[in-house]
C-alpha positions in Angstrom: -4.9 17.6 -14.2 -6.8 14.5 -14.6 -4.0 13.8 -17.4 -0.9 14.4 -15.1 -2.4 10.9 -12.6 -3.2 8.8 -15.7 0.6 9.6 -17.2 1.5 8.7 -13.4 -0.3 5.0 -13.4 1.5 4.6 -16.9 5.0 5.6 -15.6 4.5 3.2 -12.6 3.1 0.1 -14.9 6.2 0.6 -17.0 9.1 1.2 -14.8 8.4 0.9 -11.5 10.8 2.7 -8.9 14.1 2.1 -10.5 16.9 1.8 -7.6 18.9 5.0 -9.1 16.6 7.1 -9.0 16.3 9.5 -6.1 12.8 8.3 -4.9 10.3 10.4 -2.5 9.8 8.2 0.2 13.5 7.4 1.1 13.8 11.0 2.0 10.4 10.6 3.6 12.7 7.9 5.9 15.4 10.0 6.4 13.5 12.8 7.7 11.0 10.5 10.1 14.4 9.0 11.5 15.9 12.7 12.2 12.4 13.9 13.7 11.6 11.0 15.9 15.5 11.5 17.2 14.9 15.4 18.1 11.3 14.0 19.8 13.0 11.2 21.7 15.4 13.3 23.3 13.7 16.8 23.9 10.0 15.4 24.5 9.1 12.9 27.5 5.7 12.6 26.6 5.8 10.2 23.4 2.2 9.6 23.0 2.1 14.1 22.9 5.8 13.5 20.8 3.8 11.1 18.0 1.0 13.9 17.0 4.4 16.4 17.1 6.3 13.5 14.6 2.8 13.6 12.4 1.9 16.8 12.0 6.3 18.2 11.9 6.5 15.2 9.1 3.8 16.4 7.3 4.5 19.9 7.2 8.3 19.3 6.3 7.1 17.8 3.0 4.4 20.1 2.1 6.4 23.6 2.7 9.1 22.9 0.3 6.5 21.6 -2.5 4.3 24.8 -2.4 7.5 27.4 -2.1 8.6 24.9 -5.3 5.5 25.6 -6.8 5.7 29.7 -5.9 9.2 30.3 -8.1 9.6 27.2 -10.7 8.8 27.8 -14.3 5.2 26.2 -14.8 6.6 23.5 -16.8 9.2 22.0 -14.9 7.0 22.4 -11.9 4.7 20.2 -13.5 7.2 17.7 -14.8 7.9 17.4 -11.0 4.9 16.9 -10.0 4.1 14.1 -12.1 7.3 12.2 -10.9 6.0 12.8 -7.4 2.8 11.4 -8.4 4.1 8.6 -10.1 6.8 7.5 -6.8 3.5 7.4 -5.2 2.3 4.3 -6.6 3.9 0.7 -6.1 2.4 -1.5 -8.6 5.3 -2.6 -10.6 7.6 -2.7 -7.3 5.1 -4.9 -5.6 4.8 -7.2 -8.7 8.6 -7.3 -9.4 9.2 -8.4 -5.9 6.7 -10.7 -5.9 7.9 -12.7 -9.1 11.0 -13.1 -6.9 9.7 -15.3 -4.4 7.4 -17.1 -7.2 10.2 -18.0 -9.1 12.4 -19.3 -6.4 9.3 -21.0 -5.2 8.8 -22.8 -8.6 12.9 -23.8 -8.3 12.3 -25.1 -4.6 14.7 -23.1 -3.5 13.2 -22.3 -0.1 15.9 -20.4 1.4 15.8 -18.0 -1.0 12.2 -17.7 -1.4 11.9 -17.1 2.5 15.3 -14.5 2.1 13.0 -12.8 -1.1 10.2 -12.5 0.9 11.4 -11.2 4.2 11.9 -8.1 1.6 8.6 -7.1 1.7 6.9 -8.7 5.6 7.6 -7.3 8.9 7.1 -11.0 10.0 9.7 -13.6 11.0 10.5 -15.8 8.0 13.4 -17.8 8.1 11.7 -21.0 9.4 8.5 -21.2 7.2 6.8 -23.8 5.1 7.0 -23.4 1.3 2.7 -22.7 1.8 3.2 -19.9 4.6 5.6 -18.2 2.2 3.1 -18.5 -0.5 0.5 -17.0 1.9 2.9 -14.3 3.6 3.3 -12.7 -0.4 -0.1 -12.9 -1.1 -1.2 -11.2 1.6 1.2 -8.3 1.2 0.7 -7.8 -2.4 -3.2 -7.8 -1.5 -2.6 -5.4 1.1 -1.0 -3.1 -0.7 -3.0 -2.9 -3.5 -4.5 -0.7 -1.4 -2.0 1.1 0.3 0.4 1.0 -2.2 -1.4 1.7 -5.5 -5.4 2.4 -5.1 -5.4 4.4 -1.6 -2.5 6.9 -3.3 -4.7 6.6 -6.4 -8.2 7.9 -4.3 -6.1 10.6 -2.7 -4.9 12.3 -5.9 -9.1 12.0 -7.5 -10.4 13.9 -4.8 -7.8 16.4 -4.5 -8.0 16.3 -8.3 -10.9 19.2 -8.0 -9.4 21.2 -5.6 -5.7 21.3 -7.9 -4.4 19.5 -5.0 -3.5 15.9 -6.6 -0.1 15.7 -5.6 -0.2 17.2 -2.0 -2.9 14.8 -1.2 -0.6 12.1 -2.3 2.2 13.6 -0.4 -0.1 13.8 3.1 -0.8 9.9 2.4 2.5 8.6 1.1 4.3 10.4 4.5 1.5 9.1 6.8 1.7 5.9 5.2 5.9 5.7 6.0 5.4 6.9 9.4 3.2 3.8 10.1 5.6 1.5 8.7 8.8 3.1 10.6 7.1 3.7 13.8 3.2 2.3 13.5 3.8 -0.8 15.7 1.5 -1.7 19.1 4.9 -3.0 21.0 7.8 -1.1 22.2 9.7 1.3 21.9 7.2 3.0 19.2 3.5 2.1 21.3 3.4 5.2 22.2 5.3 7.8 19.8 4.0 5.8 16.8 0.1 5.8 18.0 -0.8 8.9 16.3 0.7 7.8 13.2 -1.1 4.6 13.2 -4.6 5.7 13.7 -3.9 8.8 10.8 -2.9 5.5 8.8 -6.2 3.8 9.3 -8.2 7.2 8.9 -6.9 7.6 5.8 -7.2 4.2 4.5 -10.7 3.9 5.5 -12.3 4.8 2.4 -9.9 3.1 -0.2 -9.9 -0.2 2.0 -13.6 -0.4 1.2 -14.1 0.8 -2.1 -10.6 -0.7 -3.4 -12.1 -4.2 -2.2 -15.2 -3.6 -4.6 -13.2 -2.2 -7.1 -11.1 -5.0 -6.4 -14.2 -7.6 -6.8 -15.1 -5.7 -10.4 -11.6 -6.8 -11.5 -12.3 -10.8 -10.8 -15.2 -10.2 -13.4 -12.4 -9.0 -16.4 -9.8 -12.1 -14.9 -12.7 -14.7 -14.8 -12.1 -15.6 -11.3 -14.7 -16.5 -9.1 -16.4 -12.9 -8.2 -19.5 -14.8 -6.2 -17.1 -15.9 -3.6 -14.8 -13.1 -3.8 -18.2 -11.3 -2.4 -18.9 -14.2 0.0 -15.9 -13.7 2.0 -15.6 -10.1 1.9 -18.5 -10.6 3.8 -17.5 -13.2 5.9 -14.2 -12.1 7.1 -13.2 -8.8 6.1 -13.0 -8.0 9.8 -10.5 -11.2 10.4 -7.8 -8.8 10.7 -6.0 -6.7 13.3 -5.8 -3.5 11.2 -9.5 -2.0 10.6 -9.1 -1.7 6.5 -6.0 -4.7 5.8 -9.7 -7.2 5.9 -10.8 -5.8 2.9 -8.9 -6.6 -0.3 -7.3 -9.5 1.6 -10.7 -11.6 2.1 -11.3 -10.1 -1.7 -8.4 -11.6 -2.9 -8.8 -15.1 -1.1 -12.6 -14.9 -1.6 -11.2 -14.5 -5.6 -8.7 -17.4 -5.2 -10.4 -19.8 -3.6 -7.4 -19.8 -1.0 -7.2 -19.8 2.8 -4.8 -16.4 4.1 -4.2 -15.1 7.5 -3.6 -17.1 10.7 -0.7 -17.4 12.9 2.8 -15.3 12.1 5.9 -14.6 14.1 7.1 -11.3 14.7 10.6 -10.8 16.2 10.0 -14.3 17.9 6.7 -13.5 19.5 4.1 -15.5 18.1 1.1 -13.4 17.5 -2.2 -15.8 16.5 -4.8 -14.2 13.8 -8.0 -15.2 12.6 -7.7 -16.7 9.3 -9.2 -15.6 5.7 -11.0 -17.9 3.1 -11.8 -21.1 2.6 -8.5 -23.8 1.6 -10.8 -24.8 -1.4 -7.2 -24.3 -3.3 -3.8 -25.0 -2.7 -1.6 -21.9 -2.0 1.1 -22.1 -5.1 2.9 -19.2 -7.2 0.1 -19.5 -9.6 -1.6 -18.0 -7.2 0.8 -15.3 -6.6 0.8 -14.0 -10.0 -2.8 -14.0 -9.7 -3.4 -11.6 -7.1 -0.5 -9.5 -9.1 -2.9 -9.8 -11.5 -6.0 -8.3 -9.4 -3.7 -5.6 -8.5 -3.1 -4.4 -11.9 -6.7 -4.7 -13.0 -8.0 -2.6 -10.4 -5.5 0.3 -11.2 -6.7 0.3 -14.5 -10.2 -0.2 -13.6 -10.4 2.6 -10.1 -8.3 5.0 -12.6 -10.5 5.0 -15.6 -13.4 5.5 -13.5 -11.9 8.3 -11.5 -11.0 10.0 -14.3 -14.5 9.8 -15.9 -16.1 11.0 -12.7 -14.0 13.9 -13.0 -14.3 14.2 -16.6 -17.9 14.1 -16.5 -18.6 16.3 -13.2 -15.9 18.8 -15.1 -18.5 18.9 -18.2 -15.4 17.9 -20.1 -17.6 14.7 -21.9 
């Protein structure tokens, strides 16, 4: 039901993933960690071992849902399926987190704005500038506005048809923690967390592209400056190692009128990237909150159209 992902985005908007509450994707991580284990020590081929980790991860998940679905009572079945729906999405975590590293940015406390933000980056960050921590927060929250709020979003519309909402969500919420435990291009997961990695990008192909115009649509409600949002999508949403991350992040700079991207350290390798936008502004938490901001407005905005879509192709309006 269309209903059951709109009562889902609310959930999220008002509380988030509180810390007590069992939560989804930390048994995801459990069972990824146990997997890969039994793969690493029965399988010498990891590259073969990785599709094994994808496709045993992903069945683990769906099984128990559907023999759920065969022998609950309709009601609480569906009760459980809108908290799985609604773990699904990020929104409020992302924001939350993000405020963190504004605030202690604001208070120039740069030891704790680096410890807040280490939270949330796979990048080294205990020796950067006040501006690169502005910049490293950005870019995840414009990131994962996509993975973490519209991509989850897009899965449960088009399995909306099909009654499959929540597995859809499942597949991509799985995937999506496989390529942050074992997705990397550097050992010891090159080759067991391949498969997962290119699933990742598969699946975040479509989102990536049409969360960045959705993403655009929402500069228009924010009055922020959509003709060069659109100029550097353009430009530089291929400035980017991952084949989708390009997208809403040049969006969001494009929006800003900021500079993102460029050269991080990762486990004290220093890997050099093409930068993102134009330094027409300062990076500041201003700007932080802003691309919070962007985040929201797009939920709103990608979920009242998907729900229209359906509505309307339903021949419910």
């Amino acid at each position: 039901m269309a209903l059951n992902i709109v009562l889902a985005v609310i959930l999220d908007r008002l509380i988030g993933d509180p810390p007590n509450w069992p939560h989804p994707v930390r048994f995801y991580g459990r069972l990824i960690a146990v997997l890969e284990k039994f793969i690493r020590a029965h399988i010498q081929n990891l590259k073969l071992g990785g599709y094994l980790l994808l496709i045993g991860s992903i069945l683990s998940v769906l099984i128990p849902f559907e023999i759920l679905s065969a022998i609950l009572p309709s009601i609480l079945f569906n009760i459980i399926s809108i908290y799985i729906l609604f773990t699904s999405l990020a929104s409020r975590c992302l924001s939350i987190e993000a405020k963190k590293v504004a605030k202690a940015i604001e208070e120039d406390d740069i030891v704790l704005a680096r410890l807040q933000l280490s939270y949330l980056v796979g990048r080294d960050t205990q020796n950067l500038s006040k501006d690169e921590v502005s910049r490293g927060v950005i870019e995840t929250v414009a990131e994962n506005s996509v993975d973490g709020v519209l991509a989850p979003l897009f899965m449960m519309m088009i399995g909306l048809p099909m009654g499959l909402s929540v597995e859809f969500a499942m597949i991509y919420k799985i995937v999506n923690t496989l390529d942050s435990m074992v997705g990397y291009i550097h050992e010891p997961y090159k080759e067991i967390g391949f498969a997962s990695a290119k699933f990742d990008d598969f699946l975040n192909f479509i989102p990536a592209r049409l969360g960045a115009l959705v993403m655009l649509v929402s500069g228009l409600f924010l009055n922020l400056n959509v003709k060069n949002g659109m100029k550097i999508l353009k430009r530089d949403r291929l400035n980017h190692k991952s084949p989708n991350s390009g997208h809403p992040e040049s969006v969001v700079a494009g929006l800003l009128n900021i500079q993102i991207g460029g050269t991080n350290h990762y486990f004290g390798n220093i890997v050099v990237k093409p930068t993102i936008g134009d330094a027409i502004d300062n990076l500041s938490s201003l700007k932080i909150e802003q691309t919070t901001q962007i985040m929201f407005a797009s939920m709103w905005i990608f979920t009242t159209m998907g729900s229209l879509i359906y509505l309307i192709a339903k021949g419910s309006l």
